[in-house]
C-alpha positions in Angstrom: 103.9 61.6 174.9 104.6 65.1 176.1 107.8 66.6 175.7 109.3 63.6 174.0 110.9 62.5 176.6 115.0 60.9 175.6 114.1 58.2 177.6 110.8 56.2 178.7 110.5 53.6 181.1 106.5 52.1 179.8 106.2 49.3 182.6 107.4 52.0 185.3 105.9 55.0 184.1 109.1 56.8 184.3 110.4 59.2 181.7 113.9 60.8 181.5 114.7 64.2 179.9 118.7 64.7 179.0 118.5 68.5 178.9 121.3 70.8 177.9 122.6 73.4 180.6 122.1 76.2 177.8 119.1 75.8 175.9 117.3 74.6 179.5 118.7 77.5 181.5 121.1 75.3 183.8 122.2 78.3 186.8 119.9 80.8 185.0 119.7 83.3 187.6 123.0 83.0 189.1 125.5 82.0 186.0 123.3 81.9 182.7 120.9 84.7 182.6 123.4 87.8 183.9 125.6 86.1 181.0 123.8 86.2 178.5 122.6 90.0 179.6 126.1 91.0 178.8 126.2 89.2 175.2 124.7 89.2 172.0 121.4 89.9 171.2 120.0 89.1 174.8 116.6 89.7 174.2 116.5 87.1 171.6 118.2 84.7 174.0 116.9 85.4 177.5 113.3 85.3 175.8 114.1 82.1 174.4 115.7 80.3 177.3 113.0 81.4 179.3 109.9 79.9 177.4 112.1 76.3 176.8 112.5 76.5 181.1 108.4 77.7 180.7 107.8 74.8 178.5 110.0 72.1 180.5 107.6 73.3 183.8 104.4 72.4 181.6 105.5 69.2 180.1 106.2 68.0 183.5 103.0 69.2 184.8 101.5 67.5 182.0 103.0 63.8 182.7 102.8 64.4 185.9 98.9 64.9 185.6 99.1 61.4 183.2 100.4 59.2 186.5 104.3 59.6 185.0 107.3 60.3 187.3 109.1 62.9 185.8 112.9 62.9 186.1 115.6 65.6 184.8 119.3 65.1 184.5 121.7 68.0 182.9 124.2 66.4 180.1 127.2 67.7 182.2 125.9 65.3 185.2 125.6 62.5 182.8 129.0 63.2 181.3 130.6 63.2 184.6 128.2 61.3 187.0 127.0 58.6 185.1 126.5 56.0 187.8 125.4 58.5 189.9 122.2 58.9 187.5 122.0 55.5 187.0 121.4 55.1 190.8 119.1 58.2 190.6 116.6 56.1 188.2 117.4 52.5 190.1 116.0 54.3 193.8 113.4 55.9 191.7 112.4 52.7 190.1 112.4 51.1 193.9 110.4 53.7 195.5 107.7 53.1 193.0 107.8 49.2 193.7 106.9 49.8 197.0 104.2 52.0 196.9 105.6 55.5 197.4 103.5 57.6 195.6 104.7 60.8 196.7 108.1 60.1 194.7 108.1 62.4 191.3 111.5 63.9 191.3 115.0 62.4 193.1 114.9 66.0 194.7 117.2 64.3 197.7 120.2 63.5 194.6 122.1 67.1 194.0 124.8 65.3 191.4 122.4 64.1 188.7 118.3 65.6 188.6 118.0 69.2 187.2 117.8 72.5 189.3 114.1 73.7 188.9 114.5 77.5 189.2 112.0 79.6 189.3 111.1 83.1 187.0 
């Protein structure tokens, strides 16, 4: 499976990535990036953040292209939200029943699914 998803839903085709606001660039333009610019080594880092948010595009563009429905969650939401997610996955789960096909990410959900930012 792509990415290796942390978690995979076989009957539904869904798949679940837990990622980390650092190492996935969680508020990179606005928070993370002009951090790190200001740190340590930022070469190193901004290069590196930026092929794992590079990488997490492809992998879902991958499963995506296998008939998955790709769903993102950052490990502060799921700390802090957890029932919140859970009812991201349930509605996701639902609209799949009945035949939406058009449903990849819970886009309409700001608490739980990851920020998709663009380089």
């Amino acid at each position: 499976m792509p990415g290796t998803p942390d978690i995979v839903l076989t009957k539904q085709k869904v798949v679940i990535f837990c990622d980390s606001e650092f190492f996935h660039g969680k508020d990179w333009f606005t928070v993370l990036k002009p951090r790190l610019e200001k740190g340590s080594n930022p070469d190193f880092w901004i290069k590196k953040i930026e092929r794992n948010m590079e990488r997490d595009r492809e992998i879902d563009q991958q499963l995506l292209f296998l008939g998955w429905t790709v769903i993102h969650f950052w490990g502060c939401d799921i700390n802090k939200n957890v029932d919140d997610c859970i009812k991201v996955i349930e509605e996701c789960i639902f609209d799949l029943k009945i035949g939406n096909s058009d449903f990849t990410d819970p886009q309409n959900d700001d608490c739980c699914q990851k920020e998709q930012d663009t380089l």
